[in-house]
N, C-alpha and C positions, 0 to 999 in steps of 0.2 A: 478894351476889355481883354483880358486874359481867362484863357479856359484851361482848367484840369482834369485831366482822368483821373478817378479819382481812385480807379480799378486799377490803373498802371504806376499809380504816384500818390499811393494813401497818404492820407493828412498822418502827422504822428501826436501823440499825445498832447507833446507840449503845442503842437500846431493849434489844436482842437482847446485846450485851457487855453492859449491865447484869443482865439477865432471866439471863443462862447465867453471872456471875460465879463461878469455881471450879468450872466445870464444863465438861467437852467438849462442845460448844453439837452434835456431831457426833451424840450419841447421841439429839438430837432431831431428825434429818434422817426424813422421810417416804419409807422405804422403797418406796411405790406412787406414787409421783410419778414423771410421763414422764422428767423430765429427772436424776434421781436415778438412773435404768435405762438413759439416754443415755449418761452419761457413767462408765456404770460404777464410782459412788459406794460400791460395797459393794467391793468390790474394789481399785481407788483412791481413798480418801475425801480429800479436800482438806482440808485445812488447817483449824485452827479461824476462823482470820479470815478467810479467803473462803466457809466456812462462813453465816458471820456474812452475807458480805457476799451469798453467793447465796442466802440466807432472807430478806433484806430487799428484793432483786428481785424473788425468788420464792417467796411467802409460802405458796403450797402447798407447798414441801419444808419447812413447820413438820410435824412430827405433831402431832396432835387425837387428840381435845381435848387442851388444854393449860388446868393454873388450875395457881394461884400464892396462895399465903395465908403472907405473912410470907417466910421462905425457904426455904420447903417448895414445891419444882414438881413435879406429878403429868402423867404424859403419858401419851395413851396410852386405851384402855377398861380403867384400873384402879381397881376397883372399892374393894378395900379402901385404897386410894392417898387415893381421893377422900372413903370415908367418915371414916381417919383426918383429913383436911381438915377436915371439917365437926365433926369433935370438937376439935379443935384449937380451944381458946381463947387469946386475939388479945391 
């Protein structure tokens, strides 16, 4: 397993369209982020490509953890998420 800071080595756009490919990059926004509660994100949520573009600004509107094994992405404190991960052969 490989780890990222994600505060020292934010994902970059095209990181994040790659990482969310086929998927609503939205359903990974960090619901307890200042600026997710600011702008009233639950209620108005933006677009998937400024999504994109305001996670690679603001790399705490990722949720965490986040791992990735092949193209399976678990987010989140999911437990059985993460243990199917580590059964998952590669």
């Amino acid at each position: 397993m490989r780890e990222r800071d994600l505060g020292r080595d934010p994902l970059s756009e095209a990181e994040l369209a790659a990482l969310f490919r086929g998927r609503d990059p939205r359903q990974f926004l960090n619901s307890r982020n200042a600026l997710y509660r600011e702008r009233g994100m639950k209620d108005n949520p933006p677009s998937p490509a400024e999504t994109i573009r305001l996670m690679a600004a603001e790399p705490n509107l990722i949720r965490r953890p986040l791992a990735v094994r092949g193209g399976e992405i678990v987010i989140g404190y999911d437990e059985d998420g993460f243990e199917r991960l580590l059964r998952t052969r590669r």
